[in-house]
KEKE-61187 format. One record per residue (C-alpha): x, y negated, z; residue in one letter. Coordinates in steps of 0.05 Angstrom, whole numbers, padded with zeros to 5 digits, always signed. Example, Ala and Ser with C-alpha at 12.3 -4.5 7.8 and 13.67 -1.06 7.14 Angstrom:
<nodes>
     xx     yy     zz residuo
 +00246 +00090 +00156       A
 +00273 +00021 +00143       S
</nodes>
This chain:
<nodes>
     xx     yy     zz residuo
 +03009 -00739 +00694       X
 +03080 -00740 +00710       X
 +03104 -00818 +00734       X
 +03157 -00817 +00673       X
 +03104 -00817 +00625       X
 +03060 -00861 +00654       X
 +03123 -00914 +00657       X
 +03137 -00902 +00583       X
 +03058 -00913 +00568       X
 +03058 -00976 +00608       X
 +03118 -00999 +00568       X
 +03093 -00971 +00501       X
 +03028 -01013 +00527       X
 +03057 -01078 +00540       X
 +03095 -01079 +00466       X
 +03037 -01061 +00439       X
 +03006 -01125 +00469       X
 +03060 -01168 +00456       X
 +03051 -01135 +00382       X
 +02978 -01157 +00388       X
 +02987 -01219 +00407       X
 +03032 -01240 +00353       X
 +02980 -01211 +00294       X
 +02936 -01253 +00330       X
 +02962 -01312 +00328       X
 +02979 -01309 +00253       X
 +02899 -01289 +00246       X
 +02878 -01346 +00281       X
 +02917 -01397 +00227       X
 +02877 -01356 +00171       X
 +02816 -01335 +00205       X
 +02788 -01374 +00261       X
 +02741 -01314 +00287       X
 +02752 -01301 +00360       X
 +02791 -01238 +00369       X
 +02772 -01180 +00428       X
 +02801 -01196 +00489       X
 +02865 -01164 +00520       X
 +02864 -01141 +00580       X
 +02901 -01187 +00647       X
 +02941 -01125 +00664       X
 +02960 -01113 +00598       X
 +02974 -01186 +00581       X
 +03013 -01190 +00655       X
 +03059 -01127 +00641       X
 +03076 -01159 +00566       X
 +03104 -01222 +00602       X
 +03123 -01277 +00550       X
 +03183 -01244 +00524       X
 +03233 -01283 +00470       X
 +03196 -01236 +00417       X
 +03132 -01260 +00431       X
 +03147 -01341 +00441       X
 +03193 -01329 +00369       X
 +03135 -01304 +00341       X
 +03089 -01362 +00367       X
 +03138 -01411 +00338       X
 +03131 -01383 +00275       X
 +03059 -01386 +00275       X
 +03061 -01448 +00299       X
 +03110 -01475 +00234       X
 +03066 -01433 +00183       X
 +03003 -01479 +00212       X
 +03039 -01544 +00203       X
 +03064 -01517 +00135       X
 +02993 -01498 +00112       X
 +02956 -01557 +00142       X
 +03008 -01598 +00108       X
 +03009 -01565 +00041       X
 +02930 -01574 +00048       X
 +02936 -01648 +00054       X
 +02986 -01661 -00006       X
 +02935 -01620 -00044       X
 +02872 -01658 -00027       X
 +02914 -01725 -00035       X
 +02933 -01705 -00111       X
 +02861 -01681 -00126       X
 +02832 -01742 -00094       X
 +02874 -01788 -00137       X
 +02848 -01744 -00194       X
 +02775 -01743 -00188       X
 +02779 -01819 -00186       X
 +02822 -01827 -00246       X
 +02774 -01783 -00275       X
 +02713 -01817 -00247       X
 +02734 -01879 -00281       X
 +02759 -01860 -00343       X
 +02727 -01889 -00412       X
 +02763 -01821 -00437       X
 +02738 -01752 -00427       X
 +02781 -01701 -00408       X
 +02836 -01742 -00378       X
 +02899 -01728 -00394       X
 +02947 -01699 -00336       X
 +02992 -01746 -00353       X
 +02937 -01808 -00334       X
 +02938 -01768 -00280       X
 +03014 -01761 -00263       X
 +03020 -01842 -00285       X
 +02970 -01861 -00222       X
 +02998 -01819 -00172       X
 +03069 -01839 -00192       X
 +03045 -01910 -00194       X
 +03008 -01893 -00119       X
 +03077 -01884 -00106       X
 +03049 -01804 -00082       X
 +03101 -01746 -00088       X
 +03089 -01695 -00139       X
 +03126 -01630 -00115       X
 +03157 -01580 -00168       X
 +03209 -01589 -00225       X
 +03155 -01600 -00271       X
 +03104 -01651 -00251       X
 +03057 -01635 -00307       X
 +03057 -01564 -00282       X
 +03051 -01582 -00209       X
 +02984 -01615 -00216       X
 +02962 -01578 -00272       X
 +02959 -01513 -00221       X
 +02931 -01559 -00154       X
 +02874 -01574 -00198       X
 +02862 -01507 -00232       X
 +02856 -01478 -00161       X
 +02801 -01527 -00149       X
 +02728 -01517 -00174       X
 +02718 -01584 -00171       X
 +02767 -01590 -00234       X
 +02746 -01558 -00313       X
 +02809 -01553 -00356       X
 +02800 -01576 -00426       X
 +02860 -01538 -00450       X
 +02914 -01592 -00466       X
 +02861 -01643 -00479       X
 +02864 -01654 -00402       X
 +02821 -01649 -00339       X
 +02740 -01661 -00329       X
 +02700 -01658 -00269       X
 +02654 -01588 -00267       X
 +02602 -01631 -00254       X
 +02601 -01670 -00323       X
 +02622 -01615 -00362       X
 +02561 -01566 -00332       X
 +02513 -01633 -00340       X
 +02543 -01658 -00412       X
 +02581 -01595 -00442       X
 +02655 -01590 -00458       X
 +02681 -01633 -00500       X
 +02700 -01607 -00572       X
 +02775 -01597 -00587       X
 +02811 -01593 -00658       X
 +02837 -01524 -00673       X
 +02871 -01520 -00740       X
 +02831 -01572 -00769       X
 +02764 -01541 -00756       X
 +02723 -01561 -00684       X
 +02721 -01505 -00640       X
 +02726 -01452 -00691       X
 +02663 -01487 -00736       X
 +02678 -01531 -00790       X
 +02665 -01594 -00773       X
 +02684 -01660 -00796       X
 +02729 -01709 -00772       X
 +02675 -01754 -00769       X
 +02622 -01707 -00742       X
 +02682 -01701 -00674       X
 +02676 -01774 -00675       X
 +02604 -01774 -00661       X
 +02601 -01719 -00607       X
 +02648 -01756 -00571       X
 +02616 -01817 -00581       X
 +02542 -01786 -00555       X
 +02582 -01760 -00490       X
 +02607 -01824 -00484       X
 +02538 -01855 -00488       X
 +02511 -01799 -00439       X
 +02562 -01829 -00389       X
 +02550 -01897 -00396       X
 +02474 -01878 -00388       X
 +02495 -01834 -00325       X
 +02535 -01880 -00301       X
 +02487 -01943 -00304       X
 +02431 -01899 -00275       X
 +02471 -01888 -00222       X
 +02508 -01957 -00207       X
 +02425 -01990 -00214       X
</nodes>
């Protein structure tokens, strides 16, 4: 091969790598896999060009964004499994909710802080939404059922009584006192 091409290969090679090395790093903040390695000549000829340390940095912010967006999420679900946990009412409102982080003195993000936890716990299996009834843990809704909700004037879509609401909600409150004294001792 001519010496030209072999110079433009080389070069073609090394952005390649640099290229590489940059996917690579934003892989390793989503997947933590080892990658195949590159090889020293390669990596050598690619030097550490401004590209490639830009593109670091940038991987580098993304992790501390993510790791930091992770940790404001499991804060606000935290606060809401307890609240949840030990609530005499089942769902919990989100705005139980909102009133002990606010009172935690935690920072809800968004313009809307109904809104803002709302979607942190819908993106959490932990969390069953009870349409605007509130939140329940999937644990006590899979063990006790969901908890019936009005819908012009008839209990999920049967015709129940006012009364007859009062006492399903009163035998799931029993179940929880009974589940919770079980496991208390």
């Amino acid at each position: 091969m001519d010496g030209q091409i072999i110079t433009h290969l080389r070069a073609e090679e090394a952005d390649l790598v640099k290229k590489l090395g940059a996917i690579r790093s934003v892989l390793a903040v989503y997947d933590p896999a080892p990658a195949a390695p590159v090889s020293a000549r390669a990596k050598e000829e690619a030097g550490d060009d401004p590209g490639t340390a830009l593109a670091r940095e940038v991987v580098r912010s993304a992790s501390r964004r993510i790791t930091t967006m992770t940790e404001y999420a499991n804060g606000i679900r935290s606060v809401a499994r307890q609240v949840i946990q030990n609530s005499t009412v089942q769902p919990v409102p989100t705005r139980l909710i909102i009133e002990e982080l606010t009172r935690r003195g935690m920072e809800i993000r968004g313009q809307n802080p109904l809104n803002a936890v709302s979607a942190l716990l819908s993106r959490s299996p932990e969390f069953t939404a009870q349409g605007r009834n509130g939140w329940m843990l999937t644990e006590f809704e899979e063990r006790y059922g969901a908890i019936p909700r009005k819908e012009n004037g008839a209990l999920n879509g049967n015709t129940a009584s006012a009364p007859e609401a009062g006492e399903v909600a009163a035998s799931l409150t029993d179940n929880l006192h009974d589940e919770i004294s079980r496991l208390v001792g």
